[in-house]
Residue, then its C-alpha position, 0 to 999 in steps of 0.5 A: x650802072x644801067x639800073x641807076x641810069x635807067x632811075x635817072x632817066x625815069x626822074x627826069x620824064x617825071x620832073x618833066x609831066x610834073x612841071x607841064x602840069x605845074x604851068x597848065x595850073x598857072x596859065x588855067x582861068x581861074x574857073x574850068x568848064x567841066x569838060x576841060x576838067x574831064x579832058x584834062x584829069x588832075x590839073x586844076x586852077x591854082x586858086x580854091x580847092x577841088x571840092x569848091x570847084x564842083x568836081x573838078x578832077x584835081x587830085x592834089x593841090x598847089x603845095x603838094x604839086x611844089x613838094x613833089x617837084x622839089x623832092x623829085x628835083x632833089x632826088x635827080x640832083x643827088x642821083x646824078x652827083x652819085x652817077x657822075x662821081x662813081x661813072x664819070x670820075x675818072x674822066x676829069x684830072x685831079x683839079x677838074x674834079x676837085x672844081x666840079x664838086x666843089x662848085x656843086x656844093x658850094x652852088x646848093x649850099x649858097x642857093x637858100x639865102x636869095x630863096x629865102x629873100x624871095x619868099x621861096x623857102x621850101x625850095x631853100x630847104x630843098x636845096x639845102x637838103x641837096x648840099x648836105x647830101x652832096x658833102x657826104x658824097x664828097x667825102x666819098x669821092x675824096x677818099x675813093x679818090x685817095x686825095x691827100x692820102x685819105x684811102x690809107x685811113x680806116x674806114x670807121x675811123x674816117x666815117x665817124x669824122x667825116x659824120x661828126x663834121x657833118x653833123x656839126x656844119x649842118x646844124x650849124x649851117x641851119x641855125x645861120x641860114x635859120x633853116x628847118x631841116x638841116x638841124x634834125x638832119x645833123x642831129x640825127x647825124x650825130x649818132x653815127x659818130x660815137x659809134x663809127x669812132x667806138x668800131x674803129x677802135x675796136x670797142x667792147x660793149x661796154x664801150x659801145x654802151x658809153x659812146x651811146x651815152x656821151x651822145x645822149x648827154x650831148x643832145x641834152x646839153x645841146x637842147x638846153x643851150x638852145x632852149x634856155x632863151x626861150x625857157x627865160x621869155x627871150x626870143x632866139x631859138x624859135x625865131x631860128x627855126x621857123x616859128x613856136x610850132x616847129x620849135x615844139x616839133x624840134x624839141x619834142x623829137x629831140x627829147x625822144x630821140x635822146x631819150x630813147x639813146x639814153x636807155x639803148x646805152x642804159x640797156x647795153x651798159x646794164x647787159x654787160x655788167x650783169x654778165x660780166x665774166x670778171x671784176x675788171x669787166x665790171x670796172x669797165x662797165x662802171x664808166x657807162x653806169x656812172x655816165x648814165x647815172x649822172x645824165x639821169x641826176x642832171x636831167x631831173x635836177x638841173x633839166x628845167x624844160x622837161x616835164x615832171x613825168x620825164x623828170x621822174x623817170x630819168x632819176x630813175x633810170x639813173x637809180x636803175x644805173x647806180x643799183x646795178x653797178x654796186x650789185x655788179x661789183x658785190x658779184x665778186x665779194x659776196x659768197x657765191x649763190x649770193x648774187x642776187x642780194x648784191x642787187x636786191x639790197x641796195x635796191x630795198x636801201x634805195x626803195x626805203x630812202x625814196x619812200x622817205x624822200x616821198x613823204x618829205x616832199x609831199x607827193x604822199x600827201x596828195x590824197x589828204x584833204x582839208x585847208x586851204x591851198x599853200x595851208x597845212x593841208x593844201x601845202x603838202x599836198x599842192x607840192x609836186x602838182x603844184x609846182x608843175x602845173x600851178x605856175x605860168x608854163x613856157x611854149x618849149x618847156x612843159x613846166x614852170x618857167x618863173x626864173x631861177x626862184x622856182x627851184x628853190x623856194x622856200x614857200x608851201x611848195x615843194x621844188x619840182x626836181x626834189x618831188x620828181x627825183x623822189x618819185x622816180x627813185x621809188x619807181x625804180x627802186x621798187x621795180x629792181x627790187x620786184x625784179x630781183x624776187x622774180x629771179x629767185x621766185x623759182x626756187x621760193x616757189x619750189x620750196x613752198x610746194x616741195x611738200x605738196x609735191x611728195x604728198x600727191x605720189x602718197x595719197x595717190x597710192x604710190x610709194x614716195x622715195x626719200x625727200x628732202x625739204x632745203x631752202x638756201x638763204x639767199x632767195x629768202x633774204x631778197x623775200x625778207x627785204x621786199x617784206x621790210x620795204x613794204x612795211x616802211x612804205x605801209x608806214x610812211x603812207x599812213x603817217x603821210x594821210x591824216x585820220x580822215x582819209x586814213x581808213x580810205x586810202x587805197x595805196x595804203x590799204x594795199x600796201x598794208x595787204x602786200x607786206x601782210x602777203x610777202x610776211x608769211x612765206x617769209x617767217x614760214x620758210x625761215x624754218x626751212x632755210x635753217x634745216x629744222x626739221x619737217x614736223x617742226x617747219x608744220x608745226x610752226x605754220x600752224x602755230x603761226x595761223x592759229x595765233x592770227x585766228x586767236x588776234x582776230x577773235x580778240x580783236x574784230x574791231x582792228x583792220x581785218x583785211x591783212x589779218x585775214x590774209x595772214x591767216x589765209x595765207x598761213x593756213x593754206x600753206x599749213x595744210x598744203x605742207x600737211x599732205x606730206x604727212x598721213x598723220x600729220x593730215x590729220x591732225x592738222x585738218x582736225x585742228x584747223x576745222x575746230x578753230x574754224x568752227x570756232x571763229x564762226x561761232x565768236x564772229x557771228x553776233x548780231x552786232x558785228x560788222x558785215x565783214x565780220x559776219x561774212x568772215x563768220x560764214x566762210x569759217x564755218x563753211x571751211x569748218x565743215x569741209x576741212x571735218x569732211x576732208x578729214x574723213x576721208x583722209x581717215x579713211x584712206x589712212x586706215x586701208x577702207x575702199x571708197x565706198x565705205x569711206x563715204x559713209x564717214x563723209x555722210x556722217x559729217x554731213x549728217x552732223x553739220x545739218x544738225x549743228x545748223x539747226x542747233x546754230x539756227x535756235x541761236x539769235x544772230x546765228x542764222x546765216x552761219x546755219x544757212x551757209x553749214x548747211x548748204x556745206x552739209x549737202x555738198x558733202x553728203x552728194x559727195x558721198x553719194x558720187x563715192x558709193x555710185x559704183x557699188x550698189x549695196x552702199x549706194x543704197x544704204x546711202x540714199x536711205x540714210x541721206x533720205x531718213x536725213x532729209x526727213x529729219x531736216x523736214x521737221x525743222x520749221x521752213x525746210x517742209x520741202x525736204x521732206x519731197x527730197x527725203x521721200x524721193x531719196x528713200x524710194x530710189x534705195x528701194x529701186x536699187x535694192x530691187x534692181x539688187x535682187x534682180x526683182x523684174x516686176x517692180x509693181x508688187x513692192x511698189x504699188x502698196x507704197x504708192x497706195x499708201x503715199x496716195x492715201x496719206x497725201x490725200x488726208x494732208x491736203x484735206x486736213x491742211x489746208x494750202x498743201x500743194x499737189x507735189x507734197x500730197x501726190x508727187x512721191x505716190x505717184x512716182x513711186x510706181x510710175x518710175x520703177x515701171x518706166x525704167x522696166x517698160x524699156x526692158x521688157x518685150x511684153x506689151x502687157x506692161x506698156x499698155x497698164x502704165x499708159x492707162x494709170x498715166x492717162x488716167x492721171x493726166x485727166x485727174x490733174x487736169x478735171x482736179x487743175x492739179x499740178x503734180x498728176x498733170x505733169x506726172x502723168x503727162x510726162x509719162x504717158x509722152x514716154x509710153x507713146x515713144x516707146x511703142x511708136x519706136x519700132x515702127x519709127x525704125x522701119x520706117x527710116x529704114x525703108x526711105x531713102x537718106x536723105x528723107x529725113x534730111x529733108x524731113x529735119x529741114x522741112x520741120x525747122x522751117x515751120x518751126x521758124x516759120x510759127x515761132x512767135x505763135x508757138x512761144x505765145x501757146x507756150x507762155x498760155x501753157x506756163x501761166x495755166x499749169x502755175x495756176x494750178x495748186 
């Protein structure tokens, strides 16, 4: 009680200060010199604003100021009702309190109609707001009170009486005062009722879900009864509530807070019959679904104020309705594990009919184009758009308002509630249809990798135990009926454009790829669902992709997209259920790199589409990597260490170089035999990885790989292989001296650079336009890198000091020559040479100063690098261009 006597006590201060400065306002000149304004801060002149007052000091204006006494005002009002009916009620005798309520009551709720006549409506608001306000509290005081014996009633039961009475005297004490906020309050109001009468019986959630529905369904009968003036040209419904915008605002607000009490209900309703313990449970959850299903169908069909996307989604909601309700009475009919088809299969029922409704209606047919509006072409295609947006639209509707023959035409154009209601039954059916292959996803996707799994223990070295390869029917039944509804959506759309736009068709397109996407596991695991065993399972996927590789040879003209994700989608699930198997890698990998090699070889014509030639390339790409995949997958099956297995990856590697360069001889065969050989050189630095722990095999690996590149170097246009060939042949030289423990590398390295050197020199004298690298680059490296790597290692200076000569003297070579190759060789080397020797001294140094020298050094050097950084990147670009302008 001391806290709400001390609120009151603050309000009434405040309405004081408010209403002082409210009548300084009204007896202020009409222009206040500035240091009244600064003397007197927030109190402005009733006319102008405070920025055409130059600064004046007001802080809110004249509206403001009146909405904030009369929320002030209301308040204390309604506080002081509240203290004296808690504090001071039993003071007064039975007919002193009846009369002093009463006559509070009667005195606020009779006050907005002499306001209004006055001009003053936000104070008739205000006092209306107190009236309703005070009602409440009377029924609060009676039943306290026990008048009429009103305390021996429920307290829910006589609440949601009391708020039902409410709600309806103060709508319609608004609509007769022609008041703006007593109809939101008592439709607001209005969803307590059915929730306090519902408590009050002790009601399940089924009928919670039914009590919020029946409320729903009110507020949409009520709105239309006091739209359907307005919806016909006729005045009323905005006349009583203060104007077109507030009618707007009323409207808008009441569509959403109906709307969102019908999908609360929907929700609740859906809740308890998906998890409903019994049959009788689910009668009872039917009262709420069939409720819902038929506010969604009379909101859609018969609901004219409501646009066209709230149109569709109430059909929707009352889809979602119906499909729960026959999935939750097929629950109890259907074998168990059978659940979720009694969703999925009147979902897919329901998806099939609205793809036909669709097509009927038109709203397919949007995306065709030609003929005129209301034409055969324009007709269709105008339906839904047209009936909602080419016609004369009411202030309060959103939608065509032209009479009752709008419905019902028969002309080009579709009915609104027939292209809506198709609409929304597709969206809703399709989305119960996606959700229920959510649900068993878990268990499709256990089957599609159960292979997959028991093959990564074998071929990790391990011994996999017993497995078993089971699928129950029901998840694939659900995956077959996503398929089927796919398939007739795929058609209908392609039926529903014409020819032009038929290859355009995004929506058909992807309709077309998912029901290609959804087809293969759901042919391929049909096997698995009928216990056959695992080599048969195989068989059948590579059958299946093998068959779609034949069509797309046959057939490179046909739509090749869906195709190519069939034989994607096969393949990929063959040879991932091949792992469970080392025989069956084998054969499968084999089989599958021959077919692509195959389709490589017919796709890439000349006069194929690019599609077809990219098709082309991928194929022959996988065609190389499925042949080295399976020679390591031999290797492995036959018990050989990694090392020596790599060499039957290079041998595949080996072999795609020379298929490209027989592939390359063939006209139009040329960017096949790029993307081949590419994949060989993948596969052979595979190799190379495999052997890098064994030195032997690595360099019996670089020679073969580098006598490889010398081969390819003979091809016209690959001379440049010959340096890699070169490059790789000279480190199988390096690791066989580090093999035989060799320590002076220069006695088996110098005869070769002198070769190389003499060798590269009568190249570029007898052919002209031979760059530096091809003629002296492997010479020169042959010596210099084996004697840098042994420098390091060696504590003798005799070596450092031969290296730093040789790499001085061809630093100055290639600079008096402007040649590149002893430039940078010779320069890149002599810069290591000069680290090595200044290494230990840098190493004394820093241990003879102090740590935080060099900190201070490191700091120092970035901010003179900061400091030069456009002049040095100018001295580097001059660099650049001079070592490129070298041969």
């Amino acid at each position: 009680m001391s806290a709400l006597d001390t609120r009151r006590q603050w309000l009434v201060q405040r309405h004081a200060e408010l209403l002082a400065a409210l009548r300084v306002r009204r007896d202020a000149p009409t222009e206040i010199p500035v240091a009244a304004s600064v003397g007197a801060p927030g109190i402005a002149p009733m006319g102008g604003s405070g920025a055409a007052a130059g600064g004046s000091g007001r802080e809110f204006s004249a509206p403001s100021a009146r909405t904030a006494l009369l929320i002030v005002g209301g308040v204390l009002v309604v506080v002081a009702a509240l203290v004296f009916t808690v504090v001071s009620w039993g003071r007064l005798g039975i007919g002193g309190r009846a009369a002093v309520l009463l006559a509070v009551t009667a005195c606020a709720l009779a006050l907005p109609r002499p306001l209004r006549r006055r001009q003053l409506t936000a104070t008739a608001e205000a006092s209306a707001a107190v009236g309703l306000a005070l009602v409440l509290l009377d029924g609060y005081a009676a039943r306290q009170a026990g008048l009429g014996g009103l305390d021996r009633v429920g307290t829910a039961g006589y609440w949601a009486v009391l708020t039902a009475l409410t709600a309806v005297g103060a709508a319609a004490y608004g609509w007769w005062q022609r008041l703006r906020l007593p109809l939101p309050v008592g439709f607001l109001m209005a969803r307590l009722p059915g929730l306090l009468g519902t408590a009050a019986l002790g009601g399940t959630t089924a009928d919670y879900a039914t009590a919020v529905i029946v409320t729903a369904a009110v507020d949409f009968a009520v709105l239309y009864a006091l739209t359907a003036r307005d919806a016909t040209g006729q005045a009323g419904f905005r006349e009583r509530v203060g104007g077109e915008r507030a009618a707007i605002a009323l409207v808008t607000v009441a569509r959403a807070v109906g709307g969102g009490w019908a999908l609360l209900g929907g929700v609740l309703a859906v809740g308890y019959a998906v998890v409903a313990p019994s049959s009788g449970e689910v009668l009872r959850a039917w009262v709420p679904l069939g409720l819902l299903m038929l506010l969604g169908t009379a909101l859609c069909r018969g609901f004219r104020t409501l646009p066209f996307a709230l149109r569709a989604g109430s059909e929707g909601v009352a889809v979602v309705a119906l499909i729960v309700g026959v999935g939750a009475g097929l629950r109890y009919v259907l074998p168990a594990g059978w659940a979720v088809v009694g969703y999925a299969a009147p979902a897919a029922l329901l998806a099939a009919w609205a793809a036909v409704s669709c097509t009927r209606s038109g709203r397919w047919a949007k995306a065709a184009t030609g003929g005129p509006a209301g034409g055969p072409a324009g007709g269709p295609a105008g339906g839904p758009a047209g009936a909602a947006t080419d016609r004369p639209t009411g202030g309060l509707t959103g939608e065509a308002t032209g009479g009752p023959t709008a419905e019902a035409a028969d002309g080009p154009f579709t009915p609104p509630s027939r292209a809506a209601a198709a609409l929304g039954e597709l969206a809703a059916a399709s989305t119960s249809l996606l959700l229920t292959g959510v649900v068993v996803l878990p268990e499709l996707a256990h089957a599609l990798l159960r292979p997959v799994v028991h093959g990564v223990v074998l071929w990790g070295g391990g011994h996999p135990p017993q497995w078993s390869w089971q699928l129950a029917t029901a998840p694939l039944v659900v995956l077959w009926l996503s398929a089927a509804v796919l398939a007739v959506m795929a058609g209908l759309r392609a039926r529903a454009v014409n020819d032009a736009d038929r290859h355009t068709d995004r929506l058909a397109h992807a309709l077309r790829n998912a029901r290609a996407l959804a087809a293969v596991p759901a042919v391929l695991l049909l096997p698995v669902a009928l216990g056959l065993p695992y080599g048969w399972v195989l068989a059948a996927a590579v059958v299946a992709a093998i068959a779609v590789a034949v069509d797309v040879v046959r057939r490179p003209e046909a739509a090749l997209l869906p195709r190519l994700l069939v034989l994607v989608a096969t393949g990929a699930l063959a040879l991932l259920w091949s792992s469970a198997d080392r025989a069956a890698v084998l054969v499968v990998w084999g089989t599958f790199a021959v077919s692509a090699a195959v389709l490589a070889h017919v796709l890439s014509a000349t006069a194929a589409p690019p599609a077809v030639r990219a098709t082309a390339r991928v194929a022959g790409v996988f065609a190389v990597l499925a042949l080295g995949v399976e020679a390591v997958a031999s290797g492995a099956t036959a018990g050989l260490p990694r090392h020596v297995t790599a060499f039957a990856v290079l041998a595949v590697a080996v072999a795609a170089a020379g298929a490209a360069a027989v592939w390359h001889r063939i006209p139009g065969r040329g960017q096949v035999s790029t993307a081949v050989e590419g994949t060989g050189y993948a596969l052979a630095a595979i190799a190379l990885a495999l052997t890098a722990l064994h030195p032997d095999a690595l360099s019996l690996a670089l020679a073969v790989t580098g006598v490889a590149g010398l081969a390819v170097a003979l091809r016209p246009g690959r001379r440049r292989a010959a340096l890699v060939g070169t490059g790789l042949l000279i480190a199988s030289s390096w690791v066989r001296l580090a093999l035989a423990g060799v320590s002076d590398p220069e006695a088996y390295t110098l005869p070769i650079t002198a070769a190389a050197l003499l060798i590269g020199h009568r190249r570029r004298t007898s052919t002209p336009g031979t760059g530096s690298w091809a003629a002296y680059g492997a010479g020169m490296g042959a010596t210099m890198l084996p004697s840098l790597a042994a420098m390091w290692s060696d504590e003798n200076w005799v070596r450092p000091l031969l290296l730093g000569v040789a790499a001085l003297l061809a630093t100055v070579v290639g600079v008096r020559t402007r040649l590149q190759a002893p430039l940078v060789v010779g320069g890149g080397v002599l810069v290591l040479v000069g680290l090595h020797e200044l290494a230990p001294t840098v190493v004394q140094v820093f241990g003879l100063l102090p740590r935080w020298v060099p900190v201070a050094a490191a700091g120092l050097l970035l901010l003179l690098l900061g400091a030069t950084y456009e002049k040095r990147i100018d001295e580097a670009r001059r660099l650049r261009d001079t070592v490129r302008s070298m041969t």
